[in-house]
C-alpha positions in Angstrom: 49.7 140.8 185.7 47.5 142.4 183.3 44.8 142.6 185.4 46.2 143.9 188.3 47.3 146.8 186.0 43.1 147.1 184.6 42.0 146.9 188.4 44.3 149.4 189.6 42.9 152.8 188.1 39.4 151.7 189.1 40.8 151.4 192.7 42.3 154.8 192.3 38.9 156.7 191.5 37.1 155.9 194.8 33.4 156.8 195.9 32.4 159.5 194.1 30.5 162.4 196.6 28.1 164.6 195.5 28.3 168.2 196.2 25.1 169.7 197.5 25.7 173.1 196.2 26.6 171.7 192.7 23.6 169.8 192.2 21.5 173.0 193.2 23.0 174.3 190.8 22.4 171.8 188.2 18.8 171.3 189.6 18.1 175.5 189.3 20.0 175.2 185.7 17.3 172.7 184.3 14.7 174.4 185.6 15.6 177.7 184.0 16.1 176.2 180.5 12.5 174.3 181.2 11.0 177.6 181.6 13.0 179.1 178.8 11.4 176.1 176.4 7.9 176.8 178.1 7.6 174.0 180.4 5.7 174.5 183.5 5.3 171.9 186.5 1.7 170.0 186.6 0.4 167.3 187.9 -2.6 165.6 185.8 -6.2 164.9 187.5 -5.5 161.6 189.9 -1.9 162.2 190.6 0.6 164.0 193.4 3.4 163.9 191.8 4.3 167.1 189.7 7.0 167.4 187.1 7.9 169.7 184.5 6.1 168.0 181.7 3.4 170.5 180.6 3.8 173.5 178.4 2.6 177.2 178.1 1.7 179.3 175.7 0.8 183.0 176.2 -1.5 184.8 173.3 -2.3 188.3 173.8 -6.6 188.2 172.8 -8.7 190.9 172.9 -10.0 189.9 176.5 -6.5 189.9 177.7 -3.7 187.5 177.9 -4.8 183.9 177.4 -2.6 181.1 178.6 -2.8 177.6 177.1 -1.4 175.2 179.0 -0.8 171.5 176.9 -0.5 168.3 179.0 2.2 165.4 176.8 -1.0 163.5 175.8 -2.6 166.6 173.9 -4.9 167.8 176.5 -5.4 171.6 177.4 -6.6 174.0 179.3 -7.1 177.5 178.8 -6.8 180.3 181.0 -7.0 184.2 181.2 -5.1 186.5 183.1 -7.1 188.5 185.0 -6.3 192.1 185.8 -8.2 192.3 189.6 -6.0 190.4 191.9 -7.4 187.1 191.0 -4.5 185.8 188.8 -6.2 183.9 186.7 -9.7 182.2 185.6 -11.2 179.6 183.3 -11.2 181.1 179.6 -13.6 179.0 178.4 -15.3 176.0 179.9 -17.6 175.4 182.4 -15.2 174.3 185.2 -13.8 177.1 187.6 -9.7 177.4 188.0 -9.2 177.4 192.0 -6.0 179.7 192.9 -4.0 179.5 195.7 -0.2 181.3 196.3 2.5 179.1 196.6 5.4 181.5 196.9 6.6 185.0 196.5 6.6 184.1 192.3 4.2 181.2 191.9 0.3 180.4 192.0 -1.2 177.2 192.0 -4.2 176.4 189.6 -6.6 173.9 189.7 -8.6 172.9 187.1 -10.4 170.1 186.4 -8.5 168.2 188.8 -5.1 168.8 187.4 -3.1 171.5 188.8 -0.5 173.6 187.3 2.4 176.0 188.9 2.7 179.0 187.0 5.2 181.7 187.7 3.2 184.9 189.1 4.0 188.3 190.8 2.1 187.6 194.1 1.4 190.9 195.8 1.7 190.9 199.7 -1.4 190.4 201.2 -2.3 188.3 198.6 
């Protein structure tokens, strides 16, 4: 008898459904409060797969605003933001950052084989 009384809650619940518009949601929530903690999406030299595990840091210089982007293992890249259309270039380095728009608020970068998303305000025509 006891276990018929254990089972039968459990039976009660049934599948749980998940609701498309809630887990946008969630999804859009996460990726705010990434942003917020300056994480960006990357994907490192040799990989597809992109996820939100880089970070930026802007620093006002006397050439402009420098962005650092940090990969998790410590590496870097450092680019500045450039005030003729181009976005963004190399700040230092020999290697040239490759931009390319992915949507009305966000560039692509390539660098050094890894590639970054960063938020942007893309102009039309652009």
């Amino acid at each position: 008898m006891r276990i018929l009384l254990l089972l039968l809650p459990l039976a009660a619940c049934g599948e749980a459904k998940t609701d498309p518009a809630k887990l946008a949601s969630a999804e859009a929530q996460q990726a705010r409060a990434a942003e917020e903690n300056g994480r960006i999406v990357c994907a490192r030299a040799g990989s597809n797969d992109f996820a939100r595990a880089c970070t930026l840091d802007r620093v006002a210089g006397p050439d402009g605003l420098v962005l650092t982007v940090s990969h998790p293992d410590g590496g870097f890249h450092r680019l500045l933001v450039t005030k003729d259309g181009r976005g963004v270039v190399a700040a230092d380095g020999a290697e040239r950052a490759v931009v390319r728009v992915v949507g009305p608020r966000e560039i692509e970068v390539r660098l050094g084989g890894d590639r970054y998303r960063l938020p942007a305000t893309v102009k039309p025509g652009a």
